[in-house]
C-alpha positions in Angstrom: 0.0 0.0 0.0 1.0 3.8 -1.4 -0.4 6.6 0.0 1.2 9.5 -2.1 1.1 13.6 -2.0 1.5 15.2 -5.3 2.3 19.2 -5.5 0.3 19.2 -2.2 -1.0 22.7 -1.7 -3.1 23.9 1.0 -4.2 28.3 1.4 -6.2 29.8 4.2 -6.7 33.0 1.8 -2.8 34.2 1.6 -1.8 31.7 4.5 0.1 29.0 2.5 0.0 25.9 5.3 1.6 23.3 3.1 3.3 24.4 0.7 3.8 21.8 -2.9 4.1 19.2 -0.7 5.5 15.6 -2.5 6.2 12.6 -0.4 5.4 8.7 -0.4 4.5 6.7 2.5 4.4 2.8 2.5 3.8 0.8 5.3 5.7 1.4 8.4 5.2 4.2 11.3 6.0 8.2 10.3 6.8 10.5 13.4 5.7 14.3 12.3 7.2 16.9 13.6 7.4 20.5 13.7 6.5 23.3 15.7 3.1 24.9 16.0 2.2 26.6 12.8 4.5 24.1 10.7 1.5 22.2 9.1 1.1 19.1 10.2 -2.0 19.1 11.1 -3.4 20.2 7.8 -1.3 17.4 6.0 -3.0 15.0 8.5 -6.3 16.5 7.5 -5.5 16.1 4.2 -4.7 12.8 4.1 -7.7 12.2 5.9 -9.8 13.7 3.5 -11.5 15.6 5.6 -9.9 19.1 4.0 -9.7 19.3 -0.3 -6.5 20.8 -1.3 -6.0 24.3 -2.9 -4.2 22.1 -5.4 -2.2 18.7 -6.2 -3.7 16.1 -5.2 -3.2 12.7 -2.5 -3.6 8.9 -4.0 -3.8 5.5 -2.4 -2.2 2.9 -4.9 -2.7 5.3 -7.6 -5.9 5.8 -7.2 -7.3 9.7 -5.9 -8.4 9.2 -2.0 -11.0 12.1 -3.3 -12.7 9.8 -5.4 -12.7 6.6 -3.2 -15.1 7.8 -1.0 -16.6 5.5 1.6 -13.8 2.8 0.8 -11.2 5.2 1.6 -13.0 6.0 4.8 -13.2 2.4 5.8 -9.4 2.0 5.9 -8.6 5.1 7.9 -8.3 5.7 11.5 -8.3 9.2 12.9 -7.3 11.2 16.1 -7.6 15.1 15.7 -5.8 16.9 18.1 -9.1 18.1 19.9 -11.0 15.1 20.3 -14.9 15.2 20.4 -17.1 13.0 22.8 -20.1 12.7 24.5 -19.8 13.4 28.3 -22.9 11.6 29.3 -21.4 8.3 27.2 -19.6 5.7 29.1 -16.3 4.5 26.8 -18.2 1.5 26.1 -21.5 2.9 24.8 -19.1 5.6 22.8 -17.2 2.8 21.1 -20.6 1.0 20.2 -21.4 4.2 18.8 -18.6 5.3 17.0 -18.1 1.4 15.6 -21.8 1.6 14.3 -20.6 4.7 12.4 -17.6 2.9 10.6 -20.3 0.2 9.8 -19.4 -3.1 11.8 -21.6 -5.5 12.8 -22.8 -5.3 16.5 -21.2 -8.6 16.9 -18.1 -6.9 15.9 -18.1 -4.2 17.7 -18.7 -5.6 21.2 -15.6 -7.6 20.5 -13.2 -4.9 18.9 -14.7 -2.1 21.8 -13.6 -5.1 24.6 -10.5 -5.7 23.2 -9.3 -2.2 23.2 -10.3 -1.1 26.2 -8.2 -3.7 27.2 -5.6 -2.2 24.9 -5.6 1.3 26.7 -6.6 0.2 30.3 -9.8 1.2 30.1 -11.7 -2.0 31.2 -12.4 -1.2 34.4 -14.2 2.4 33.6 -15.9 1.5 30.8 -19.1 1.7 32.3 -18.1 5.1 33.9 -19.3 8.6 32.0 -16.5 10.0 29.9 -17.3 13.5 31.8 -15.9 12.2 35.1 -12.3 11.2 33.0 -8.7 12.4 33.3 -7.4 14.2 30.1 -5.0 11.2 29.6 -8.2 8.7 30.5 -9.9 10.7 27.5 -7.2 10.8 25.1 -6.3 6.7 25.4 -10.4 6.2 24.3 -9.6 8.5 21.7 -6.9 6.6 20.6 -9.1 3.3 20.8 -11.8 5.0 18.9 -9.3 5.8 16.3 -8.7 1.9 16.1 -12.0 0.4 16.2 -11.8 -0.1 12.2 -9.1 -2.1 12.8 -7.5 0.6 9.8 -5.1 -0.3 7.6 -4.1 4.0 7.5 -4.1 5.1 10.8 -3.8 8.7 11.3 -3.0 9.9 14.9 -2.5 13.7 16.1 -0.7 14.1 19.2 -2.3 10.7 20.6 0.4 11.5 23.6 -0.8 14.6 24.9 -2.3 14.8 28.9 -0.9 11.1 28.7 1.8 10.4 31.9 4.6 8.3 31.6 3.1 5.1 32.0 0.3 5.9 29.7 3.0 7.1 27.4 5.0 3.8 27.5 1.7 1.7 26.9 0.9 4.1 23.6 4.1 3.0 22.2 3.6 -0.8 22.9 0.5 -0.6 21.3 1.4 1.1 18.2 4.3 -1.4 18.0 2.3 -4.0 17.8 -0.1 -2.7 15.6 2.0 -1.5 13.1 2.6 -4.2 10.9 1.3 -3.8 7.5 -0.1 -0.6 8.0 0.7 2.9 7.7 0.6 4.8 10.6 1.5 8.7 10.7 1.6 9.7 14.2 2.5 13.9 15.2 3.6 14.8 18.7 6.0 17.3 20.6 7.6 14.5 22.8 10.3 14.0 20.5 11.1 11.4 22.7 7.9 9.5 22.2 8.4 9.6 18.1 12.4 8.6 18.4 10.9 5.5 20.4 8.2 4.4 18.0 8.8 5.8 14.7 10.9 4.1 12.1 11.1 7.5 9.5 11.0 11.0 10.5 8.9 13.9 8.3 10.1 17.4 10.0 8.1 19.9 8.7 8.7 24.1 8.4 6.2 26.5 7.2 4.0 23.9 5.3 7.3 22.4 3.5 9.4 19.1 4.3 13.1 19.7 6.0 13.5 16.1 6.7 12.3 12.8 5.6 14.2 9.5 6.5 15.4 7.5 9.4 16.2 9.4 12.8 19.8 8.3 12.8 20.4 9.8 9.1 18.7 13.2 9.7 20.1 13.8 12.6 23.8 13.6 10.8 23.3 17.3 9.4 24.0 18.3 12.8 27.1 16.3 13.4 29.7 18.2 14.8 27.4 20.8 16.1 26.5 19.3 19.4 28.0 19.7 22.4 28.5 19.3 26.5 30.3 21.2 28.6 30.3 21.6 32.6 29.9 25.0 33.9 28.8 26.4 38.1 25.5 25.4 38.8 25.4 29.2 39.9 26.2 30.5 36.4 24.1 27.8 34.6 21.2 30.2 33.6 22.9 33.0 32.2 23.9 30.6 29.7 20.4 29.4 28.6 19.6 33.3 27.5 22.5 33.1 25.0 22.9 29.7 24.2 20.4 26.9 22.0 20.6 24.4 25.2 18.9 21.2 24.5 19.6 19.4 27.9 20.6 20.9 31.1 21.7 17.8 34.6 23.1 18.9 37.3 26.3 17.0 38.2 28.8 17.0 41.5 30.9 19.6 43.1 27.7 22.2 42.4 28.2 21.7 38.8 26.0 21.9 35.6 26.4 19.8 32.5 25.0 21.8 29.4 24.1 20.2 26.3 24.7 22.8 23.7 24.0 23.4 19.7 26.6 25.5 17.9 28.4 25.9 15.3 31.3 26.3 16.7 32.5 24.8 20.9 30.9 26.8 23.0 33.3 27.1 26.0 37.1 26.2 26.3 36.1 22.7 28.3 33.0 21.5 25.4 33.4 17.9 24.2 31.5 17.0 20.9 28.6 14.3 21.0 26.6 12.5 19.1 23.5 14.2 18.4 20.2 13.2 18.8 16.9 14.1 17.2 15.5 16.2 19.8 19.3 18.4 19.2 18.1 18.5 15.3 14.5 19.4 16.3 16.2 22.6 18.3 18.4 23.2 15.8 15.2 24.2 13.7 12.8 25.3 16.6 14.4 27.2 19.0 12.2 29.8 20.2 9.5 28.5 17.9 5.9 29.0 19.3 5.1 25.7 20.8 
């Protein structure tokens, strides 16, 4: 399976928000990134056919996802980044509901809604209302919504956000292990979370794509320009006004280990290290609007 953006052009009147966009996903799991304005979630919207391009066009296998339909729609999964539900619902009457949308039988949806509330821990509430819910309680049925279809395009946008560490690591085992043979295309800022889970990077700028390709061969562009140096834990903040700090620990002896992007060493004692892809994602976003 192909899912391919042609000259991919999206305008809010003289906004351009992607910009003649070209890229080709096969199976496997994309991590989006890119600060807040970058575009990503009007690619996702895109894909999911839910907004029509100012021009180009996407296609799945060749074919135009504009023109598919209802067929289209039956292999996509979706999770906006505000997700809608019904407070009065409990998760398992919402799932019902939601799995009578996509069309499956009730027979089938009792089974998929049990088995994914299992998935995201939510057996236990399931016959609680939604309105009582944590945000990360809400977001993990939104993620099991998103997978009721059992989709073969699954489409996720920040599925980790109001999710706590544990929730976090239980996302990524899930996506893991359903993954295979499907395209998933999942957008966070927890760099972290996406190094983890995702197998090829798109990085994303003002509605065009910086980066595409595995985290280890992106982040070589910054070789070279990363690195640590130990400085008094009393004089450790006047560097982080002048310097594009990516990681700050504190160490013995009162001291400060910076981890620092530049061009050039930033202080007589820096060492150079092996960047990572949260060092490339400040090398493109410092200061961005997050």
């Amino acid at each position: 399976m192909e899912l391919t953006a042609i000259e991919l052009t999206k305008q809010y009147g003289t906004k351009t928000a992607v910009d003649h966009l070209n890229i080709t996903l096969s199976n496997g799991v994309y991590g989006l990134l890119g600060a807040n304005g970058a575009g990503k979630t009007t690619l996702m919207r895109l894909l999911c056919d839910i907004q029509t391009p100012t021009s180009g066009k996407i296609t799945l296998d060749g074919k135009r996802i504009s023109e598919m339909g209802e067929k289209y729609r039956n292999l996509l999964g979706y999770l906006p980044q505000h997700f809608g539900y019904y407070p009065d619902f409990t998760p398992w009457d919402f799932l019902l509901y939601v799995a009578a949308l996509k069309g499956l039988s009730e027979k089938q949806a009792k089974i998929k809604a049990a088995e994914l509330l299992e998935a995201v821990g939510l057996t236990k509430e399931s016959r609680q209302k939604i309105k009582t819910f944590s945000g990360g309680m809400k977001q993990r049925l939104g993620i099991a919504q998103a997978m009721l279809n059992n989709p073969h395009i699954l489409i996720l946008d920040e599925p980790t956000a109001g999710l706590d560490p544990k929730e976090r690591v239980r996302f990524r085992n899930l996506i893991s292990a359903f993954s295979k043979d499907r395209i998933v295309i999942l957008s966070t800022h927890i760099v972290s979370d996406v190094e983890f889970m995702a197998e090829e990077i798109i990085m994303m700028k003002s509605g065009v794509i910086l980066h595409f390709g595995k985290p280890q061969e992106i982040t070589a562009e910054i070789d070279g320009q990363v690195w640590e140096c130990t400085v008094l834990s009393s004089h450790a903040e006047q560097y982080t006004e002048t310097l594009n700090i990516s990681n700050l620990r504190n160490t013995e002896n009162n001291c400060t280990t910076l981890r620092v992007i530049a061009d050039y060493p930033p202080m007589e004692n820096a060492i150079q290290v092996q960047p990572t892809l949260e060092d490339l994602y400040l090398f493109y976003f410092k200061g961005a609007n997050e």
